[in-house]
N, C-alpha and C positions, 0 to 999 in steps of 0.2 A: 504494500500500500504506500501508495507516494505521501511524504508529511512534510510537501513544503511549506514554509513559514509566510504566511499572510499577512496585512495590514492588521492592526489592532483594534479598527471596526468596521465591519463590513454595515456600509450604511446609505440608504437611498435619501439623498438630498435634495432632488427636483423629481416630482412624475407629474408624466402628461398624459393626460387618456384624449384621444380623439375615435368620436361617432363607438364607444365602447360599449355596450349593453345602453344603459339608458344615461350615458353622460356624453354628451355634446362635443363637449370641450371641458375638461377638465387641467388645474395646474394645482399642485399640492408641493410645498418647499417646506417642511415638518424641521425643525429645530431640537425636538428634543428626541429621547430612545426611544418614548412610549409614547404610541399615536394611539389615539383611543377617540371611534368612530361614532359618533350616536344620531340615533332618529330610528322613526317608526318602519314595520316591516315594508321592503318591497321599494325602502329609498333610494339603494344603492352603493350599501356599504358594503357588501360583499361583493359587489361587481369591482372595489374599487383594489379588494386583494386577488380577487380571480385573475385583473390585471398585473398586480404585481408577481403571483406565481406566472405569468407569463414572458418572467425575465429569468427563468432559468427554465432546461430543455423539459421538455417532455408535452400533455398534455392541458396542464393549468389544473386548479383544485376540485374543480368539477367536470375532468375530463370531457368536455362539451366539444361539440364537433365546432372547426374555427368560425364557420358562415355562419352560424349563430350566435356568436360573439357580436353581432351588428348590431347599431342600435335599429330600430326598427323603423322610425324615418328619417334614416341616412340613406346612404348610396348603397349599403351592402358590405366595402370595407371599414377596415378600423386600425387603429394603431397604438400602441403601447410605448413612451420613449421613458427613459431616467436618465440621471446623473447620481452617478455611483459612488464609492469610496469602497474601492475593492481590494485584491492581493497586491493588485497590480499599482494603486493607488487610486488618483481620480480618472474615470471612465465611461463613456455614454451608450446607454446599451437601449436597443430598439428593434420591436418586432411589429410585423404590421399585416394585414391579411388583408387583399385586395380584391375580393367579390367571389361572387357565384363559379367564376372562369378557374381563379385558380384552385390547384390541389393543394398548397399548405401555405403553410404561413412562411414569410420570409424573415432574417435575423441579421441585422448589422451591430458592431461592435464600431465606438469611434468613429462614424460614418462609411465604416466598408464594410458592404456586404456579406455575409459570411455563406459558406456550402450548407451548412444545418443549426439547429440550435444546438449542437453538443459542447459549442463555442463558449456557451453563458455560464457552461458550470467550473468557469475556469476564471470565472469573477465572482459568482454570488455563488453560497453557500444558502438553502432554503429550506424552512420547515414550514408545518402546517397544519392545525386542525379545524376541524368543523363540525356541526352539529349530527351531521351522516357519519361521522366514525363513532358516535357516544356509542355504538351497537357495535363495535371493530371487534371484540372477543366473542360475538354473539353470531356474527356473520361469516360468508367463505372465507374459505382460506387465501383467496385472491387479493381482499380487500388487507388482508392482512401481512399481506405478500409486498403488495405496493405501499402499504404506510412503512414495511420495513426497508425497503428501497431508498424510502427516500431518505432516510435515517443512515442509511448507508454511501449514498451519496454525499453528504454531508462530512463525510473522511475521504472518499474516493471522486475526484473530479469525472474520471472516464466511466464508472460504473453505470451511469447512465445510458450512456454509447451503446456497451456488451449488451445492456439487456435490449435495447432499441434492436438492436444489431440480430441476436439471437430470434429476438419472435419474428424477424422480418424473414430469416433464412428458417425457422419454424415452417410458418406461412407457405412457402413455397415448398418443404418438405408435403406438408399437409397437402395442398394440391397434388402434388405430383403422386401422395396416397391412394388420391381417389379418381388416376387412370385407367382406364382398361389394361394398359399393356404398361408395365409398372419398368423406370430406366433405373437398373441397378446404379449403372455408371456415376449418370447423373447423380442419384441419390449418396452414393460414396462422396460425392464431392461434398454435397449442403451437408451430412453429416458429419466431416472431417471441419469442416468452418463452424457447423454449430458448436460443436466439443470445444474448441478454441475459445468462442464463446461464452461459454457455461461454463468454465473452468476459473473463466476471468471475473464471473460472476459469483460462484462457489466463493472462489477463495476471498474476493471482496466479503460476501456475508459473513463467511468465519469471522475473519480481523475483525470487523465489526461488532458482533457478538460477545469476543476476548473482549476490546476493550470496554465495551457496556460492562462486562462482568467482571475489569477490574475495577471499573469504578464507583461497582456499588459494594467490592467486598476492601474497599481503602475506606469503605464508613462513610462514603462523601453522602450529605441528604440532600432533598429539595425540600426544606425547609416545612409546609406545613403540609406538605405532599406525599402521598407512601412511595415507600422504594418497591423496585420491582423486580423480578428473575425472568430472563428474558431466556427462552431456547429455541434454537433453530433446529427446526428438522424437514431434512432432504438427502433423498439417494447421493446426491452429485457434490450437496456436503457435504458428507460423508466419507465419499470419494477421496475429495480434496483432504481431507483431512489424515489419510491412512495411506496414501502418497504423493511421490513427487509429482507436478504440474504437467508435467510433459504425458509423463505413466498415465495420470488421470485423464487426460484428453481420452489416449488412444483406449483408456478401458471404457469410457465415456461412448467413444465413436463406434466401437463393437457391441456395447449394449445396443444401441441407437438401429446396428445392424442388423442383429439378431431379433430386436423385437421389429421387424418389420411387416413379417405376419401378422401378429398380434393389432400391431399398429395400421392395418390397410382395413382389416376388419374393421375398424372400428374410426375408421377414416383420420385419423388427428395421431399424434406423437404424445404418446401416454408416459415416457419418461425423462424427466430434464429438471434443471430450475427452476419448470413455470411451473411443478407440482409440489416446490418448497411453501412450509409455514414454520408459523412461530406460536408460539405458548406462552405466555406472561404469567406468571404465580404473584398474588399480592405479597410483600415479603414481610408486614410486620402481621398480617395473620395468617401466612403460609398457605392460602386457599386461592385455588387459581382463576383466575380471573374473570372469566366465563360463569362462577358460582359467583361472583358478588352484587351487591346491590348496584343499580344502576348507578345512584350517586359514586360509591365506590371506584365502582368502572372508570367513568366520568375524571375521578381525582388522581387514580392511578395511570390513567393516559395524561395528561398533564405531569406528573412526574415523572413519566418517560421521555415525554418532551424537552424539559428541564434537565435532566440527564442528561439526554443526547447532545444537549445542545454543550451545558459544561464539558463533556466529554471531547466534544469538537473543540470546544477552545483550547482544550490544557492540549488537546495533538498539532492543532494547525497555529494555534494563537490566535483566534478570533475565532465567536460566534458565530452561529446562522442568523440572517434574518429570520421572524419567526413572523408568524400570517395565524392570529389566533382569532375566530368567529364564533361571535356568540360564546365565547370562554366563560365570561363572568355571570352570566344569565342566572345558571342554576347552582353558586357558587356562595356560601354565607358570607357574612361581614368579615369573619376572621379568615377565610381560605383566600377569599378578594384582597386582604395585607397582605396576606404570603404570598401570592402569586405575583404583585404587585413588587414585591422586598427582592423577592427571588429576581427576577426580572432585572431590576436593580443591580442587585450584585452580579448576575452575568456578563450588566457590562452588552446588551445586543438590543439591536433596537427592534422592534416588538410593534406589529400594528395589530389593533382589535378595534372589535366592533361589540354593539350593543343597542338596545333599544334606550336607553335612560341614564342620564347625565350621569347621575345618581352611582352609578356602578364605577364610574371612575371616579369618585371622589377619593379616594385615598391612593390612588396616582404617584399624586404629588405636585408642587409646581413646577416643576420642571417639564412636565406632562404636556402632547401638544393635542390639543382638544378642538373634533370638529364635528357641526352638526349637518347631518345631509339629509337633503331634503328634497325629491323627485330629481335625484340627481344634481342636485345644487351643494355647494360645499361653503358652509360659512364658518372661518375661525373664531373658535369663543377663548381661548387664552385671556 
């Protein structure tokens, strides 16, 4: 795992949304770590992070297809631009999606265009929750698969790439499943680049996992948060774990090949990375997480978050940004300081959202406080 040394805060200083969900034209220049978003449902607060997960690669936090990202009477495209404060130091990063014609979004960096977004996680480090994960130990293994992705990305710049990379040569294995006259040839080939692939991604989850589990058995807390035992389980983990990288490819590529029958039956590619999950055990009542009360749930995802994020700083030197929705809603007065304190002491700058002033009140003044309203952003500082 690469652990180069980054600036000492990763931090967005200018965003611009144009024609974004329901914001027009949006400019937000936030001065302090904690931006904390209010007004009533369906104003626009969440459209305003959906954006900003759209500065690092992948799909944004509600994986939405990009042409509905439009606002609805615009033209059809939109655009997402910032100024940063990244590894690299100060940096302008922008993504923009130009109508119904094209197929993705396009990503400049500094004003030069880039080949994909795999370019962005090489400035911004990102986390995220929402009010669709408070059911993340209750739900597939998929959903649980990608919130640990992203956590993993957050150590690993290219991890994102591998998994991109894998389900795309997946995909095309998959197809080529469901031929009549099946190309061994071919199939050797996407088999030997997916293994390449899955190995890169194995070994990224392991590191991962190590260091999450050293840094809740160094005592480290999240303050009024429970700590949590985090486990990975997957064939190709597994793998990686009982040998060397090269070995585990090639025993990776002959599983791959042997289960081909198996795998045309039944049209898809039944064994890989994309059939990895993880288990969370609450760890001051030893009862896994899937058994706890929803609140519970709720407190202990947040203390993973909090973790990871410490976690990431003490490896690279700098936090993730963090994109927390609807965080404080179901949150008491005293979990709202701690999460608030914690936040604080990270040391990362931190945007949320809320229906009511009221939740950010123990903030702080340092706090950059805004209220939105049908897509209108007015500073109350």
């Amino acid at each position: 795992m690469s652990k180069q040394r980054v600036s000492a805060h990763l931090t967005i200083t200018r965003l611009t949304l144009t024609d974004f969900r329901n914001h027009a034209n949006l400019r937000l220049e936030p001065t302090g770590d904690l931006v904390c978003l209010y007004g009533p449902n369906g104003a626009g607060k969440t459209n305003i992070l959906e954006a900003i997960s759209l500065l690092v690669p992948g799909r944004g936090l509600r994986a939405q297809d990009f042409h509905l990202l439009a606002r609805l009477e615009g033209m059809g495209a939109w655009g997402v631009a910032a100024e940063v404060q990244t590894s690299e130091g100060e940096a302008r990063l922008g993504t923009s999606f130009e109508g119904s014609a094209a197929t993705t979004r396009k990503v400049a960096v500094n004003g030069q265009l880039q080949k994909s977004s795999g370019i962005l996680a090489q400035h911004l480090k990102m986390l995220w929750l929402t009010p669709a994960q408070d059911r993340l130990f209750m739900g597939p293994a998929s959903d649980r698969r990608r919130f640990f992705d992203r956590m993993v990305a957050s150590f690993n710049a290219e991890h994102a790439g591998h998994v991109s990379a894998f389900e795309k040569l997946m995909r095309e294995r998959n197809a080529l499943l469901q031929q009549p006259r099946f190309d061994n040839v071919w199939a050797g080939t996407l088999e030997t680049q997916m293994a390449e692939q899955a190995i890169a991604i194995a070994v990224a989850r392991n590191e991962a996992a190590n260091l999450l589990a050293k840094h809740f058995a160094s005592g480290a807390t999240q303050g009024a948060f429970p700590w949590g035992v985090l486990q990975l389980h997957g064939e190709i983990e597994e793998l990686v774990a009982a040998f060397p990288a090269v070995q585990a490819e090639d025993e990776y590529a002959k599983i791959l090949a042997d289960s081909r029958g198996q795998d045309r039956a039944q049209q898809r590619t039944t064994k890989g990375p994309h059939r990895a999950d993880i288990s969370v055990l609450h760890g001051p009542k030893s009862t896994p997480a899937e058994l706890c009360s929803t609140g519970e749930q709720k407190a202990l995802l947040i203390g993973l978050v909090l973790a990871q994020t410490q976690a990431a700083k003490d490896v690279l030197g700098a936090a993730p940004i963090l994109l927390l929705d609807e965080v404080a809603a179901h949150l008491d007065e005293a979990r709202r300081r701690g999460l608030f304190a914690s936040l604080a002491s990270l040391g990362c700058q931190a945007w949320m959202t809320g229906t009511d002033e009221n939740l950010f009140a123990e903030a702080g003044a340092t706090a950059c406080r805004y209220e939105v309203k049908d897509g209108i952003v007015h500073v109350r500082n």
